[in-house]
C-alpha positions as CSV (number, residue, x, y, z in Angstrom):
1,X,0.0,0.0,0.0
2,X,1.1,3.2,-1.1
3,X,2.0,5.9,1.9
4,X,-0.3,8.3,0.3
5,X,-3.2,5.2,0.8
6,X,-2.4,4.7,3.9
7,X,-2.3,8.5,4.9
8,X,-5.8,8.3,3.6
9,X,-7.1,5.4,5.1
10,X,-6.2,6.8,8.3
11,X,-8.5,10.2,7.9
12,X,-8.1,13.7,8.9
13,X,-8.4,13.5,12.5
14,X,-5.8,10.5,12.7
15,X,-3.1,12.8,10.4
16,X,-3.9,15.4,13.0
17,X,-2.9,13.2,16.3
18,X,0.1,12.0,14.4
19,X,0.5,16.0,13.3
20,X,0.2,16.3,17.3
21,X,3.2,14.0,18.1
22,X,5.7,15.9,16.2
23,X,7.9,18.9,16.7
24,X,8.1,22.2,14.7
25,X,11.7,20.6,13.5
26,X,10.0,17.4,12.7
27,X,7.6,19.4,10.7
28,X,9.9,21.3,9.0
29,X,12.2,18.1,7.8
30,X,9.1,16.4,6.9
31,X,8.4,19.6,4.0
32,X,11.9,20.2,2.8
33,X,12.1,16.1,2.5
34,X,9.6,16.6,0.0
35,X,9.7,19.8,-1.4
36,X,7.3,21.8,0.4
37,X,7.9,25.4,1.1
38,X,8.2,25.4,5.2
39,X,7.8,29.6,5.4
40,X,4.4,30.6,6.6
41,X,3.8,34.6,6.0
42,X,4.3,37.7,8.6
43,X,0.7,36.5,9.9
44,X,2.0,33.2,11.3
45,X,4.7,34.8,13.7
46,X,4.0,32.3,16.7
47,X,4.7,28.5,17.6
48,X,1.0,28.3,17.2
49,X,0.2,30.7,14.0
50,X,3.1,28.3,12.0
51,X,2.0,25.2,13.0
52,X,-1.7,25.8,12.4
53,X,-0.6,26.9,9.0
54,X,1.6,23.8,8.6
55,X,-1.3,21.2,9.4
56,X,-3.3,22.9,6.6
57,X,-0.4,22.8,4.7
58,X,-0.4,18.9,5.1
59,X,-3.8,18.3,4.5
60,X,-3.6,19.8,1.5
61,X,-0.6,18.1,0.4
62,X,-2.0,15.2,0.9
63,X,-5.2,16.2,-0.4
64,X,-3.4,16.5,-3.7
65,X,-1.8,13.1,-3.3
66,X,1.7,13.9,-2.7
67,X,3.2,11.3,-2.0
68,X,6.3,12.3,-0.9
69,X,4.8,14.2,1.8
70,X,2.6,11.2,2.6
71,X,5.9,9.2,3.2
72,X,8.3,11.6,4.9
73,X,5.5,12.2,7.6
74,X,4.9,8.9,8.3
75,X,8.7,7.7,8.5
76,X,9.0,11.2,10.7
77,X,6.0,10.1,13.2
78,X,7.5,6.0,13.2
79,X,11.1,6.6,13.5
80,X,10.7,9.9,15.3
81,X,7.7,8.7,17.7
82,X,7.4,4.5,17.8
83,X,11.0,3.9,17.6
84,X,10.6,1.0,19.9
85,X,8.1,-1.1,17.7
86,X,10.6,-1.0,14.5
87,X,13.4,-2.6,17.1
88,X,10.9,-4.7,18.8
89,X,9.5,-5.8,15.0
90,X,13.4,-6.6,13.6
91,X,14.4,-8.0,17.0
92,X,11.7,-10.1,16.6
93,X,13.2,-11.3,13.2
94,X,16.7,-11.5,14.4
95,X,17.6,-8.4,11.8
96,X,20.7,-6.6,12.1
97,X,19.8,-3.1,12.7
98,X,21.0,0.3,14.1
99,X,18.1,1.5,16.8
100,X,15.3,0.3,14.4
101,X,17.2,1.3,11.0
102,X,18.3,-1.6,8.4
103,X,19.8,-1.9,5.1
104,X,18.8,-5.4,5.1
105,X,15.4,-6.5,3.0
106,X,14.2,-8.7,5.8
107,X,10.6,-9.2,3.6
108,X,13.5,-10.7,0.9
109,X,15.0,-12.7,3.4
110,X,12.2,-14.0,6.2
111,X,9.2,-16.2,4.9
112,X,6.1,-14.8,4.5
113,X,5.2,-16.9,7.8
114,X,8.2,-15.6,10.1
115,X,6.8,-11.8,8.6
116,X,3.4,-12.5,9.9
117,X,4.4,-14.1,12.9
118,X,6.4,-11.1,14.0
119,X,3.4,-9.1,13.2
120,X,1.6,-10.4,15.4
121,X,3.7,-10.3,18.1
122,X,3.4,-6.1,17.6
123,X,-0.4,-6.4,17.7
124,X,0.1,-7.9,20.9
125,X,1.7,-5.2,22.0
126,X,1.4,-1.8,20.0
127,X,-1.8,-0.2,19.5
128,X,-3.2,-1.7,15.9
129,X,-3.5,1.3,14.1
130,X,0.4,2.4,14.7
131,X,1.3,-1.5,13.8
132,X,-0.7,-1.5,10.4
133,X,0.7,2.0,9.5
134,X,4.6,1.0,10.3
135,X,4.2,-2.7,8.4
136,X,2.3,-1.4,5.9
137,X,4.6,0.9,4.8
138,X,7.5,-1.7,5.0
139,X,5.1,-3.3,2.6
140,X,5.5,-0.6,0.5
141,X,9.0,0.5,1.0
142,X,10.6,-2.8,0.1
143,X,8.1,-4.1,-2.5
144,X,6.4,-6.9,-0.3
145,X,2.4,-7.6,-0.5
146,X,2.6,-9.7,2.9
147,X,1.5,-6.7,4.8
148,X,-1.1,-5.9,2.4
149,X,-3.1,-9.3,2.3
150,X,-3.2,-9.3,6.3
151,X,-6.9,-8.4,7.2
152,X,-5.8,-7.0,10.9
153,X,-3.6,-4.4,9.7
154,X,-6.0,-3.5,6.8
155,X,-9.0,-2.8,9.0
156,X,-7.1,-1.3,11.6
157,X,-5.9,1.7,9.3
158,X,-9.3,3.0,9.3
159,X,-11.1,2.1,12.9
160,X,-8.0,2.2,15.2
161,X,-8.1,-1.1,15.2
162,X,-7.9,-2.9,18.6
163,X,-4.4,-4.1,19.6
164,X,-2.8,-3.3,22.6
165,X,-4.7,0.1,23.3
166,X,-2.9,0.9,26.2
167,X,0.9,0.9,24.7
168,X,1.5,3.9,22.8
């Protein structure tokens, strides 16, 4: 599933929590990743004017199906945010990795099975919705359809799935 799907699946209010979780900085990087303008006007001149601006910004960036926008805010919020669940996810699959980051393509290297196993082992633990969005896009990212065929991460994009509601 492409980011900008997912970013879409998940609706406006879920974008906006996720907006929530991130810093002006994290902002900022997730624009000039993608070649948005980051300046805001005169009118904007507080924390609150420029990110008020921003989240409009984003909606409509995504509104018009950028999809680079779509993916650098989601790897912002994962790798910025839910660290722990990429490390818990490639510990699971006995992955090399560098706090959560890989060169290796596990989905190349793991069976379909040992993939779906050590998702669920995340829904176990990580609220649904953050497990579908971080899988899915690993999906994506290195050209895998496991993710995509798994009816618990699907669902959970839309609805917040269930999961482990209290981990966060």
């Amino acid at each position: 599933m492409k980011p900008i799907q997912i970013c879409t699946h998940l609706g406006k209010d879920t974008i906006d929590a996720f907006f929530d979780e991130l810093s002006a900085r994290e902002i900022r990087s997730v624009f000039r990743a993608s070649g948005v303008r980051t300046n805001v006007g005169s009118a904007a001149y507080s924390r609150t004017g420029r990110l008020a601006v921003w989240r409009k910004r984003l909606h409509g960036e995504l509104d018009k199906g950028n999809e680079k926008v779509a993916l650098a805010f989601l790897l912002e919020w994962l790798v910025g945010h839910h660290n722990e669940m990429l490390v818990d996810y490639l510990d699971h699959l006995e992955v090399p990795h560098r706090n959560g980051q890989t060169d290796e393509d596990f989905c190349e290297t793991r069976t379909p099975d040992q993939l779906r196993e050590a998702a669920e082992v995340l829904l176990a633990k990580y609220p649904a919705q953050h497990v579908a969005v971080y899988l899915l896009l690993v999906g994506h990212l290195q050209e895998c359809d496991v993710f995509d065929g798994m009816e618990a991460l699907t669902s959970a994009l839309s609805t917040g799935g269930g999961g482990a509601e209290a981990a966060s």
